[in-house]
N, C-alpha and C positions, 0 to 999 in steps of 0.2 A: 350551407344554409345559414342565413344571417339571423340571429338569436342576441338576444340582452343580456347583458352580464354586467356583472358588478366585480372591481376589480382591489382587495383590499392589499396595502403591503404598508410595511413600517417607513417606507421614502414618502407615504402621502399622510396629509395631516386628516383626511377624509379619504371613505370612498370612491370611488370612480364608476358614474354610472355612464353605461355606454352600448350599441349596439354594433356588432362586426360580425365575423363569417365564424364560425364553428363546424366544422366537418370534420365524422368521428366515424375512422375505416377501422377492419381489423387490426391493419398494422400501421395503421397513423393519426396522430390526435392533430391538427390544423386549426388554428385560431388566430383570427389578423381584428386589427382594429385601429382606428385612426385618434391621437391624443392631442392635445395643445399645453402644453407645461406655460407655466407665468413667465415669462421675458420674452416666449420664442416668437419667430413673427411668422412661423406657420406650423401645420400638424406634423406629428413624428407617424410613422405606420410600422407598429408591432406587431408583429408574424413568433408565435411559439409553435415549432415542430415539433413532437413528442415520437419518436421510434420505437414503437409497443414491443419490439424484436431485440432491440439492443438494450431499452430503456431508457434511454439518452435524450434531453429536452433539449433543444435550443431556441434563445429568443433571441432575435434580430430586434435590433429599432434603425429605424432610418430617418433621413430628415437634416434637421440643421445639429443633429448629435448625432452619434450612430454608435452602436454596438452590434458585440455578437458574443454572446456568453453562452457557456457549455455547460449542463449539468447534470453527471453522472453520479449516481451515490457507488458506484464500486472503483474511482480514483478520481484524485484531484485533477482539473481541469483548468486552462489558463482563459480567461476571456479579455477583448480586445473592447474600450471605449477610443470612441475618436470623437475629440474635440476641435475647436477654433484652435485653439492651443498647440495642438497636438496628440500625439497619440499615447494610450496608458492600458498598461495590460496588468490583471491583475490574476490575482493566484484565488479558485472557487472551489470550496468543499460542502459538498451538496451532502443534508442528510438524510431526506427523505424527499421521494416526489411522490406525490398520490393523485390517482387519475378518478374524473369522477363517474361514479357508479350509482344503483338504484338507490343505497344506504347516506349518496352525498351529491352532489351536484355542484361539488367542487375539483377547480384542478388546483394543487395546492405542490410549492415546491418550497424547503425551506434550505437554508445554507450560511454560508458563512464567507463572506469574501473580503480583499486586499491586505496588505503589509497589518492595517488596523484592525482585523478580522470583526468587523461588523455581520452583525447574523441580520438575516432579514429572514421572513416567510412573504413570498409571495403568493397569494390566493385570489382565485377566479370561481365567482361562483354566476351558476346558469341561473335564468329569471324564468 
């Protein structure tokens, strides 16, 4: 079902308001959306699977970057960026994910990733 969201994390200097798919089964959270970052010369399309069974998020991005990052909060996880450049895998320790419920209408993952352990929280909230 295509829903608005608002997408905040510590990589953007602002919000991200935007409209994509949201489909929320017993045992799957699905949420895709189409981005355009400053340089690129088209949209990237972000896809987070969330596995309500195992617990385990994964976000794809696709495009003129690409990724595929893992995040389990019960062990460390390696996730894979692909550049122009080449390829860089880095090392993700996720410490909480929170799915959104009637108290939130947020999906919210936070962690900590690469050699420089940069923390970010990435957060999605419903419109």
């Amino acid at each position: 079902m295509k829903r608005s969201f608002t997408i905040y994390t510590d990589s953007y200097d602002q919000p991200f308001k935007t409209i994509g798919i949201f489909d929320d089964s017993e045992s799957l959270l699905l949420i895709k959306w189409r981005q355009r970052h400053e340089g690129d010369k088209s949209d990237s399309l972000y896809e987070i699977r969330m596995d309500k069974t195992s617990g385990v998020a994964t976000i794809k991005r696709s495009g003129e970057f690409r990724s595929e990052l893992i995040f389990d909060t019960s062990r460390s996880t390696v996730g894979h960026i692909y550049t122009p450049f080449g390829a860089i895998d880095v090392e993700i320790v996720t410490e909480y994910i929170n799915m959104p419920s009637v108290l939130s209408q947020r999906f919210e993952i936070s962690y900590v990733m690469g050699p420089d352990k940069i923390k970010n929280i990435f957060s999605l909230r419903l419109e």
